[in-house]
C-alpha positions in Angstrom: 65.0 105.5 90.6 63.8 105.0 94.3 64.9 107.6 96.8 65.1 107.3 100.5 65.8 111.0 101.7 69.3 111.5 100.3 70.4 108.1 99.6 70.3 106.8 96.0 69.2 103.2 96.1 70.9 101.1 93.4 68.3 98.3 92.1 71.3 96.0 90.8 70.9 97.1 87.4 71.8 101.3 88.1 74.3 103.2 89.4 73.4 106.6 90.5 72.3 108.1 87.5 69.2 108.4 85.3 71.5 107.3 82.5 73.5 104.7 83.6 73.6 101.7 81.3 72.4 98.2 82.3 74.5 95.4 83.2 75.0 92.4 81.3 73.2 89.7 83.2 75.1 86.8 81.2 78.7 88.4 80.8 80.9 86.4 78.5 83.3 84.1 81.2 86.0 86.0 83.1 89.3 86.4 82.2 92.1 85.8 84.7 91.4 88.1 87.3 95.1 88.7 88.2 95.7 90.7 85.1 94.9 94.8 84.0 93.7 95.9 80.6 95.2 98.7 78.6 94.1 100.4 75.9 97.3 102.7 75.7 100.7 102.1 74.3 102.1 102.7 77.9 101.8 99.6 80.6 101.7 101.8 84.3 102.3 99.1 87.0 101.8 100.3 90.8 104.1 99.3 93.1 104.8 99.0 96.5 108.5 98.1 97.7 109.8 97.0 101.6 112.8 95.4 103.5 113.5 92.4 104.9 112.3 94.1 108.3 108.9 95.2 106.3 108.8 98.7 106.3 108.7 100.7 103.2 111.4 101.8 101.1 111.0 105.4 99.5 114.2 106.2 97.9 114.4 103.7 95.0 115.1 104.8 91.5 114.2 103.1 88.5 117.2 101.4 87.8 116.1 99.4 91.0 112.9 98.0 89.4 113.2 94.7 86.4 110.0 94.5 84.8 109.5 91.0 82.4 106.6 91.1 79.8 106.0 87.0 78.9 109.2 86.2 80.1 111.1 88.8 78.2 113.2 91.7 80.4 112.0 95.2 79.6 113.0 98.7 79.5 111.5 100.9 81.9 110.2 104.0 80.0 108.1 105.4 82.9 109.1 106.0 86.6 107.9 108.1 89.7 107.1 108.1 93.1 103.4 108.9 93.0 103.6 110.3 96.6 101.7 113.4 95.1 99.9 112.1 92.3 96.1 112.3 92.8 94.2 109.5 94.4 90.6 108.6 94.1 89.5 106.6 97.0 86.4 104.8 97.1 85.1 102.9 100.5 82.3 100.4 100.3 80.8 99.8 103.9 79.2 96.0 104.3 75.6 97.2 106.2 74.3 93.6 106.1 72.9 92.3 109.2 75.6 90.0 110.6 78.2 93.2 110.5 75.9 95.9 111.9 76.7 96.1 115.8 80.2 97.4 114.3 78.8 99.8 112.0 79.4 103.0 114.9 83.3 102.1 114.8 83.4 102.1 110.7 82.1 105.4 110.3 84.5 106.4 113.0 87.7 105.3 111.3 86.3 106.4 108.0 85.6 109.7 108.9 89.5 109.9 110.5 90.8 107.7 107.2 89.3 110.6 104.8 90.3 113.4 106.7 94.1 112.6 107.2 94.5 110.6 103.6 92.7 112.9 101.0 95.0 115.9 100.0 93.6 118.5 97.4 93.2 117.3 94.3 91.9 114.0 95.7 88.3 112.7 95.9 86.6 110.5 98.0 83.2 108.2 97.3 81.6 106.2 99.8 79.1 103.5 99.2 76.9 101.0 101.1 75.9 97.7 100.2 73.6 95.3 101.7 69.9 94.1 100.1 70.5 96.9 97.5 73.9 98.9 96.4 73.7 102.3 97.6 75.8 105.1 96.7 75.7 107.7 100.2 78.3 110.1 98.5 79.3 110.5 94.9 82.6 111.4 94.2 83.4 114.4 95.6 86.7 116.3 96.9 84.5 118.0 99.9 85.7 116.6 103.4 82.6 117.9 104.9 80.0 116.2 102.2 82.1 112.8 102.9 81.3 113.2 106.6 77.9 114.3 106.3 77.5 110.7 104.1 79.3 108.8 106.7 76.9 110.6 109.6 73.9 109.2 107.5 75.2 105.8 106.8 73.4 103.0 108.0 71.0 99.8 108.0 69.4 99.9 104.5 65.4 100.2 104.8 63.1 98.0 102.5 61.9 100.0 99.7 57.9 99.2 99.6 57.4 100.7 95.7 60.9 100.1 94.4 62.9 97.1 93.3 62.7 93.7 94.6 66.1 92.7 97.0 67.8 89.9 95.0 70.2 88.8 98.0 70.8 89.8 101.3 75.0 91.2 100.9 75.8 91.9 97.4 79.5 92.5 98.0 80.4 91.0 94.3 78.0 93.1 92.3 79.0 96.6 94.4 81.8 96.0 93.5 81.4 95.2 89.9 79.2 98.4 90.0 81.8 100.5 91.6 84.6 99.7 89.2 82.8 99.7 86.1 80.4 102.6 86.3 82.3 105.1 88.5 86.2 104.6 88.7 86.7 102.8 85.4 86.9 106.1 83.2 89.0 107.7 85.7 92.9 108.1 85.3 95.6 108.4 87.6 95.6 105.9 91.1 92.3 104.5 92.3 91.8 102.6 95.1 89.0 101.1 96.6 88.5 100.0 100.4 85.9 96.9 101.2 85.0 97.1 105.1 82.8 93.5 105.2 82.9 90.5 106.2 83.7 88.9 103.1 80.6 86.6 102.8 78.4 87.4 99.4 74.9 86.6 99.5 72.7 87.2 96.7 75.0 88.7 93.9 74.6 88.4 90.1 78.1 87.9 89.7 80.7 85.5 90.9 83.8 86.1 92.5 86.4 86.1 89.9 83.9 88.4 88.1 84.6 90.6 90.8 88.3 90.8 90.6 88.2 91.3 86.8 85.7 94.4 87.0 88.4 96.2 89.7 91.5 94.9 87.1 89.6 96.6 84.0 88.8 99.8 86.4 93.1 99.3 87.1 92.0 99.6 90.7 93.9 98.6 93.8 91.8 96.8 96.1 92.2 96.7 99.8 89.9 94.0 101.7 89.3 94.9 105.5 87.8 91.5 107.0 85.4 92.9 109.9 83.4 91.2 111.7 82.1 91.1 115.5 84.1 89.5 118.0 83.7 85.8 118.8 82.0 85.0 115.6 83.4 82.1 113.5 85.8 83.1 110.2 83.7 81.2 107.3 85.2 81.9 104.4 84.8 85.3 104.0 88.8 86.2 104.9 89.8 84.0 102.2 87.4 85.5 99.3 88.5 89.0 100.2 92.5 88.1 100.1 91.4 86.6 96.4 90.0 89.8 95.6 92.9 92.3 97.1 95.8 90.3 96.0 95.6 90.3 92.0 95.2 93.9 92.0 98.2 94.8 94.0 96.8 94.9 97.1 96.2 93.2 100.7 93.5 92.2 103.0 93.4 92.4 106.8 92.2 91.3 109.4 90.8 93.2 112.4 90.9 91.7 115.6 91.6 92.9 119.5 95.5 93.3 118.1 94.8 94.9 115.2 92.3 97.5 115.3 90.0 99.1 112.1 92.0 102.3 112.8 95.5 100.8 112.6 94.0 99.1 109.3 93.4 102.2 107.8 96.6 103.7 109.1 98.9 101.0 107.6 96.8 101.4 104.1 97.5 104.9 104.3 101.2 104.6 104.5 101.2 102.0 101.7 99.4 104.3 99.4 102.0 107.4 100.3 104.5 105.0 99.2 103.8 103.7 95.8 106.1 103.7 93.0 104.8 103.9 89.3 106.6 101.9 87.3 106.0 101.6 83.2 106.9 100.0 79.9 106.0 100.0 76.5 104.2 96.9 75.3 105.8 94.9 72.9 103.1 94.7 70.5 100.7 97.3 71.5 98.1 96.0 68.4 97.9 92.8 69.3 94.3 93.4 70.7 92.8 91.2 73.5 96.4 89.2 74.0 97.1 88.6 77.9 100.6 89.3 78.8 102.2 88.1 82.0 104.0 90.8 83.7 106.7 90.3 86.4 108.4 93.1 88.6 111.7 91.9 90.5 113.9 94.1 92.8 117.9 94.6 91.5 118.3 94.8 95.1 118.6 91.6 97.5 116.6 91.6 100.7 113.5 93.7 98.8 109.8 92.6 98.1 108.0 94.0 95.6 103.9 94.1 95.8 102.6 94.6 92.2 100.1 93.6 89.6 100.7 89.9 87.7 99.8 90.9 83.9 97.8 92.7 81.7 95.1 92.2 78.2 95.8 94.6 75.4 92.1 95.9 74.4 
């Protein structure tokens, strides 16, 4: 694998490490991308809960949650506030040409996002995609080696011996990548952060493919749409509220009222108040079964922001 001083360049088919398995180029078709697997006997649904006014509500009990597998009310057989649970948190920074006058201000907010939302016990990765997927920082619990990354992030460099670039902003395969080699195998919450402007050139994969690879990793995905000023939407809002919004999560957009920082501010408080709320599947050996899952409030006047369903492996 390629090198440029301590990057590791990803050439589509690796991730990181010598022994990294290949992707399948011709993956069997999607399933619906609003839906989780599991391969456990427990179903562990995040959840995020506010008022009519919008702001969070932090002292619900479980008795306040309704969970519905296909239609059918069930008992809730798990419940916490995972305020304290640990979090793995991984950013992926667009480095593409048509978001790189805002690159100074990402690495700015980053480097303040890390330091104020990782506690110990947390870890952080941070990768770059553009031409190639790079992975600056592997995961790590080390403020320091997450700001040393961020102080080296940048415009990716053609590699003369190496690979040849198959598109110019893989954001699909990163995060394909992302999710399946790195965060999959990991338990306990995982979210991952996509700074970009939403608009995919080049990748292997398609969009839904996308959003399945973060449901299978059970990752929450939050889509910051950044772009410079003045320059025209396209679709890129649009793909990154279809990826966010299956998971669990939300996508925003920055603009001159809504700055990167208080992006990362607001995804900060939603993740300090999640709930985790589980149920034992009805027929936990029914293998490869999807299963629509609903989560209602016993309360009037509350929202609930939560996952749609889930395949039994």
């Amino acid at each position: 694998m390629a090198r440029i001083g301590q990057w590791r360049l990803v050439p589509l088919i690796l991730l990181a490490t010598a022994a990294s398995a290949q992707i399948e180029l011709n993956p069997a078709p999607p399933r619906d991308p609003s839906v989780i697997r599991v391969d456990v006997e427990l179903v562990d649904l995040l959840c995020s809960v506010r008022d009519k006014s919008g702001s969070y509500v932090s002292d619900l009990t479980k008795d306040d949650f309704e969970v519905y597998e296909d239609g059918k009310r069930q008992p809730v057989t798990h419940f916490a506030r995972v305020v304290d649970s640990p979090l793995t948190v991984a950013l992926l920074l667009d480095v593409s040409g048509s978001v790189r006058n805002v690159l100074d201000e990402e690495r700015q907010a980053a480097r303040q996002f890390f330091g104020s939302v990782l506690r110990p016990g947390d870890r952080g990765l941070l990768v770059g995609f553009a031409q190639y997927v790079v992975v600056w920082q592997n995961l790590t619990a080390s403020p320091k080696l997450l700001n040393d990354a961020l102080d080296n992030a940048g415009p990716m460099a053609p590699m003369p011996n190496g690979p040849r670039a198959h598109g110019g902003t893989l954001l699909y395969d990163a995060i394909n990548l992302v999710a399946d080699r790195k965060l999959k195998t990991i338990p306990d919450r995982k979210t991952m952060i996509l700074i970009t402007d939403g608009e995919d050139n080049g990748s292997r994969i398609g969009l839904e493919e996308a959003v399945t690879a973060a449901q299978q990793a059970d990752t929450v995905v939050y889509g910051i749409h950044y772009q410079d000023y003045g320059a025209s939407m396209g679709t890129g809002l649009g793909a990154l509220e279809h990826l966010s919004g299956p998971t669990g999560g939300r996508t925003f957009h920055v603009s001159r009222k809504l700055t990167l920082a208080q992006v990362f501010a607001a995804i900060e408080e939603e993740m300090r108040n999640q709930y985790a709320v589980g149920f034992t599947p009805s027929n936990p050996n029914a293998h490869g079964v999807y299963h629509k899952v609903e989560v209602k409030m016993a309360k009037p006047g509350l929202k609930v922001q939560a996952r749609s369903g889930y395949y039994t492996k």
